[in-house]
N, C-alpha and C positions, 0 to 999 in steps of 0.2 A: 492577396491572401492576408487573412488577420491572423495576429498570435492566437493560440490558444494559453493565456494567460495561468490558469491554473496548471496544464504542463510546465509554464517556462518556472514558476515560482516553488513547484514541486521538483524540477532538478536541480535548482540553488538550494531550496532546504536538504534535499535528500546529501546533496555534496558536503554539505554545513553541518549534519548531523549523520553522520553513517553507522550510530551507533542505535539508532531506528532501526531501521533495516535490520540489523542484525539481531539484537531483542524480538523483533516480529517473527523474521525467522526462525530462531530460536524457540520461541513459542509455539511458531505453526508444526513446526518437527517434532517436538515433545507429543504435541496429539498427534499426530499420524504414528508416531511409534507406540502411543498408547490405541492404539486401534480403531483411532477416530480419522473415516475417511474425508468426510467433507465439513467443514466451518464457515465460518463467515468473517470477512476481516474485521468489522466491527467488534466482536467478540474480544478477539488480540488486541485493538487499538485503547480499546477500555482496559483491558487489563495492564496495556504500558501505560495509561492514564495513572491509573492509581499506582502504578510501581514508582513513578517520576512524582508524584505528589508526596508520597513517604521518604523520597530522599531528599526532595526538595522543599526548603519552610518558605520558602518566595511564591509565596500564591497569585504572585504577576508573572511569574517567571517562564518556565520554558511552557509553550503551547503544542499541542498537535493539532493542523487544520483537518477538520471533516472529507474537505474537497482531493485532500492526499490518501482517503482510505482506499479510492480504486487504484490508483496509480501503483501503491503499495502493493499491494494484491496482484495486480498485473508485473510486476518487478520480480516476487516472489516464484510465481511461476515459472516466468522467464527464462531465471536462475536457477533456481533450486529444481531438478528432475522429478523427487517425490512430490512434488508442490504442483503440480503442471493439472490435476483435475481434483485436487483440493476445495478451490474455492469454483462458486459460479458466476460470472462476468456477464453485466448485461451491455449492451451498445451504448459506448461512450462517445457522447456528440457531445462539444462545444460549443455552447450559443455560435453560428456563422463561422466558423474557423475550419481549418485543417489542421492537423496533428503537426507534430514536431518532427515524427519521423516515420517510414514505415512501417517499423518493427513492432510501433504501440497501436497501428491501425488494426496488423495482423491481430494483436489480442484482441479486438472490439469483436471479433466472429462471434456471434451468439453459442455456436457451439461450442467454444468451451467453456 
């Protein structure tokens, strides 16, 4: 069985930075309490784009990877109970690999 590399490198940053997570959350809660049922994590990820760019003048400095906006989204969900048909999740396959574990296979269900 091969890594699925972008999971293993998405739970070292997530652990390295838990301060993501929380910001995104934060974010996806404020619209759902403004009455906005469904988003899309890109929408949030850009918006911690630019919030991390205005505190930070290092324009090498801290990055968000692309390939961490599902994982994020699938995390959120997980977690957070209001969050659980927020976003829509399509079938995440890894070039050749199996997941890291089954709990992130269970999200890959197209239904939710």
């Amino acid at each position: 069985m091969s890594t699925d590399h972008i999971a293993a490198n998405f739970a070292t940053f997530h652990l390295e930075n838990p301060w993501v997570y929380t910001r995104l959350r934060d974010l996806a809660l404020a619209m759902r309490s403004a009455g906005i049922n469904h988003y899309g994590i890109g929408g949030l990820y850009e918006t911690l784009r630019y919030e991390a760019s205005l505190i930070s003048k290092d324009t090498e400095g801290f990055k968000l990877n692309n390939n961490y906006r599902a994982l994020y989204a699938r995390e959120l969900a997980r977690n957070e109970p209001e969050l659980i048909n927020f976003f829509k999740f399509r079938l995440r396959k890894a070039r050749g690999t199996q997941h890291l574990s089954p709990s992130v296979d269970a999200w890959d269900n197209p239904m939710y």
